[in-house]
C-alpha positions as CSV (number, residue, x, y, z in Angstrom):
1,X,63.0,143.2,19.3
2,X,60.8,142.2,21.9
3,X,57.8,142.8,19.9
4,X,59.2,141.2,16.9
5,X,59.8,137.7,18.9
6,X,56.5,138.4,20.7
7,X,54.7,138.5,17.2
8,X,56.3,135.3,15.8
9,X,55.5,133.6,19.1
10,X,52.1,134.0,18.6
11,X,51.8,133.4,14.7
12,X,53.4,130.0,15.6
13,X,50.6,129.6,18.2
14,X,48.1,130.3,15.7
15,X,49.6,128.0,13.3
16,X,49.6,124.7,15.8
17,X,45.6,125.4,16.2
18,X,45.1,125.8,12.6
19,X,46.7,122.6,11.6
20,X,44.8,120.8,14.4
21,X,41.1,122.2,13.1
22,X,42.5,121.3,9.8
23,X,43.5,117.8,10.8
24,X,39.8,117.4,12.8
25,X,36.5,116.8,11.6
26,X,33.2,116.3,13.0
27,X,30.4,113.6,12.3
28,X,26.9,115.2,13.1
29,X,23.8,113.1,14.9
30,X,21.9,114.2,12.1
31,X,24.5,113.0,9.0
32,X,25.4,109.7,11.3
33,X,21.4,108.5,11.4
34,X,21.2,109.6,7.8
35,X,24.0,107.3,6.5
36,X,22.7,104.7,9.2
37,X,19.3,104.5,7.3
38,X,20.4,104.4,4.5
39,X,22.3,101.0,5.2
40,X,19.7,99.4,7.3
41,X,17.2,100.3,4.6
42,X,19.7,99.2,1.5
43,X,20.1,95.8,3.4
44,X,16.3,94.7,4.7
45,X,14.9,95.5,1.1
46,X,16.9,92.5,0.3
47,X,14.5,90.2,2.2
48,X,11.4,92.1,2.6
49,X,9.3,92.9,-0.6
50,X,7.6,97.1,-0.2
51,X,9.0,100.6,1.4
52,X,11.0,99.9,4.1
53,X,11.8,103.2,5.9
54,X,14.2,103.1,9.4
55,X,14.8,105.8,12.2
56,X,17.8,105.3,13.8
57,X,17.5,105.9,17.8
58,X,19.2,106.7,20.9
59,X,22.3,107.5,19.3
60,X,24.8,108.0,22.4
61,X,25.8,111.7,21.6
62,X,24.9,114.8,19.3
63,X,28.3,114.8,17.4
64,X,31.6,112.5,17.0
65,X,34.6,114.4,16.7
66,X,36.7,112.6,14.4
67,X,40.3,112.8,12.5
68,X,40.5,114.1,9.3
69,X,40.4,111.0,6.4
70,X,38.3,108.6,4.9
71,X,35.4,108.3,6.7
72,X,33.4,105.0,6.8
73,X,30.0,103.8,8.7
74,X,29.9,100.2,9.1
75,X,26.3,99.5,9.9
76,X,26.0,95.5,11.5
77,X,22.6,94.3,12.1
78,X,21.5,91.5,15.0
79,X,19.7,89.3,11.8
80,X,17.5,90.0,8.6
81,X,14.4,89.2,9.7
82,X,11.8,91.9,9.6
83,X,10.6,93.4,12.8
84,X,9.8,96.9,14.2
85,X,12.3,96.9,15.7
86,X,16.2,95.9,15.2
87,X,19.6,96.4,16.8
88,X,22.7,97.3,15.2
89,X,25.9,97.7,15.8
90,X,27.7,100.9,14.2
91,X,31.6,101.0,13.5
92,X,33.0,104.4,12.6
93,X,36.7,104.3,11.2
94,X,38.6,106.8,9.6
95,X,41.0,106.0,7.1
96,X,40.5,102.4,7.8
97,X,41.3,102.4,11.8
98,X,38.2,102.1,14.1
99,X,36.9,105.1,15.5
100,X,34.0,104.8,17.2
101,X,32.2,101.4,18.0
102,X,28.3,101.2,19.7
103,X,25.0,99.6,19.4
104,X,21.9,101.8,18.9
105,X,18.5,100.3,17.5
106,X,16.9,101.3,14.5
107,X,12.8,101.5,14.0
108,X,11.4,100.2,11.1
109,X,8.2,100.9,8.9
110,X,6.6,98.7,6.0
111,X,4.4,99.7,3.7
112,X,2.8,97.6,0.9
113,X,-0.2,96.8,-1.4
114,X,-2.7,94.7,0.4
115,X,-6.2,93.7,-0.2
116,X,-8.7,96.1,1.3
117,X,-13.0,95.1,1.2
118,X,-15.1,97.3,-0.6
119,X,-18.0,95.7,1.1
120,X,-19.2,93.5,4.0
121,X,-18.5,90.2,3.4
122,X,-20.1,87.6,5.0
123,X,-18.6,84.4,6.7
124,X,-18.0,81.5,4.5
125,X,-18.6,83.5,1.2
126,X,-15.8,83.0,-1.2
127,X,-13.7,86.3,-2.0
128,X,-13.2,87.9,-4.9
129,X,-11.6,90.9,-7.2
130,X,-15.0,93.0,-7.2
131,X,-15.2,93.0,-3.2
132,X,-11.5,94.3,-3.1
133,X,-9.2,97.0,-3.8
134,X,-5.6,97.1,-3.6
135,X,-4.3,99.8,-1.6
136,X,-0.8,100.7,0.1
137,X,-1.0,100.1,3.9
138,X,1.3,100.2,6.8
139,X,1.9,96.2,7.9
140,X,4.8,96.6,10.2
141,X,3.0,95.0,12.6
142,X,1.0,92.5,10.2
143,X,3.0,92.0,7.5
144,X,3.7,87.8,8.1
145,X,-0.4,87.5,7.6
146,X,-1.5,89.8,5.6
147,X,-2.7,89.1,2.0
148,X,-0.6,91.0,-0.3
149,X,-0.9,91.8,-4.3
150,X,1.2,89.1,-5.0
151,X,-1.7,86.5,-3.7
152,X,-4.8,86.4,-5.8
153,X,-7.7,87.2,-3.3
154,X,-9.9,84.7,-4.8
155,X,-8.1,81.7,-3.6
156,X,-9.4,82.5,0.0
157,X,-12.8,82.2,1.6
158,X,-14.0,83.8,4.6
159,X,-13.6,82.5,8.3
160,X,-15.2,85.8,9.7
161,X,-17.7,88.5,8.7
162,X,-15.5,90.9,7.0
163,X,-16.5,94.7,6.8
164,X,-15.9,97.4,4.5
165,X,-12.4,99.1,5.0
166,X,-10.7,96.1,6.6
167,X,-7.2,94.6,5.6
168,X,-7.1,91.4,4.8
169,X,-4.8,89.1,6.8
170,X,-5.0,85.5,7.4
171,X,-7.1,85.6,10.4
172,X,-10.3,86.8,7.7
173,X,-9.9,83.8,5.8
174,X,-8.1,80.7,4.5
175,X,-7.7,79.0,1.5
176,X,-10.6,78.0,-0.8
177,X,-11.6,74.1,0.3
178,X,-11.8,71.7,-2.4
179,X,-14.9,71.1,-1.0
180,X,-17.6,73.8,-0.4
181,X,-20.1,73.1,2.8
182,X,-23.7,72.7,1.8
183,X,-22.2,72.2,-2.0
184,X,-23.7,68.7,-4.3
185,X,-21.2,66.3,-4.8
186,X,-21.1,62.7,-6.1
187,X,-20.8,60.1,-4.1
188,X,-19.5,56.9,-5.6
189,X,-19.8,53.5,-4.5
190,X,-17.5,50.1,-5.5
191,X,-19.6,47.3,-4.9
192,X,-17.2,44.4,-6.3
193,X,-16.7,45.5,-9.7
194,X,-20.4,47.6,-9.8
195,X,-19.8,51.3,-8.9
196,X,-22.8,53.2,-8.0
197,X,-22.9,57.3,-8.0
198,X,-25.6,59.2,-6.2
199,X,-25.7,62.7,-5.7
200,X,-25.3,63.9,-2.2
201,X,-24.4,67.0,0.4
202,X,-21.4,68.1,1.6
203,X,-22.0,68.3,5.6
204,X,-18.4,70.5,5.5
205,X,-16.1,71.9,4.1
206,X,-12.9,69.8,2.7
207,X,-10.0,69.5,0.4
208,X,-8.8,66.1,-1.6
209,X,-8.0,63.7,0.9
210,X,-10.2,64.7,3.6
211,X,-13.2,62.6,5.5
212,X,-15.9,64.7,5.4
């Protein structure tokens, strides 16, 4: 008899554990920065044109254990302007009510087609297509100045001696005067109702508007 009560004692024992690992889960490091990603990367492609790619960092622990339910990852970042580097704040809830709540910051990477020189170009040459080749490039840290395939290349001239291999931002060049340097223009002058054009030098460069 004592066996018997013995026995169901501990198959109720059993029972309570069991229902508690059924009623229990557990959110990994490795499936919380997946999902984390994901969101960071869904919302910056919004306002940044290429690959994004994020790594989420310093997450505070190697697993969350966390109710049975509906889980959801609410993924808040500090603003959506594009920088190396971004903070979030993470919300984990289960079944709607708030698990979890922490800031971690994410690392990003951007990669898009920019214009790459062929050849050396030399200062104050005006660029164009044949020098150039478009070619996918890592501009996290570039990306505000450099010329991308969306800007033709031969609207800019250069500012700099550009060699062979180099990316093309907008410290190589600017935009095409209206006006070359050293270039013949006409000069016209109003001399009460008599207008008088000679040809004549540009001493700089210069765009409508300009005294040059």
């Amino acid at each position: 008899m004592n066996k018997s009560i013995l026995n169901i004692f501990l198959a109720i024992i059993i029972l309570i554990f069991s229902v508690k690992a059924v009623s229990a889960a557990v959110l990994t490091k490795e499936k919380l920065a997946s999902e984390i990603e994901r969101q960071v990367v869904s919302h910056m492609t919004k306002y940044v044109d290429g690959d994004v790619t994020a790594q989420a960092l310093l997450l505070p622990v190697n697993s969350f254990d966390i109710p049975d339910g509906e889980l959801d990852v609410d993924v808040k970042l500090d603003n959506d302007n594009f920088v190396s580097k971004k903070y979030t704040i993470i919300t984990i809830k289960v079944n709607g009510k708030k698990i979890k709540k922490f800031p971690t910051p994410v690392a990003l990477t951007l990669v898009k087609n920019v214009w790459v020189a062929t050849e050396t170009i030399e200062r104050n040459k005006s660029l164009n297509e044949s020098n150039f080749v478009l070619e996918k490039k890592d501009v996290t840290r570039n990306y505000a100045i450099v010329i991308t395939a969306e800007q033709s290349i031969s609207d800019y001239i250069a500012i700099r001696n550009i060699r062979a291999g180099d990316v093309i931002d907008k410290r190589f060049v600017m935009p095409k005067p209206d006006v070359a340097k050293n270039s013949v223009v006409s000069l016209i002058f109003d001399t009460g109702g008599v207008n008088i054009a000679i040809e004549g030098t540009s001493m700089q460069n210069g765009n409508i508007g300009d005294l040059i």
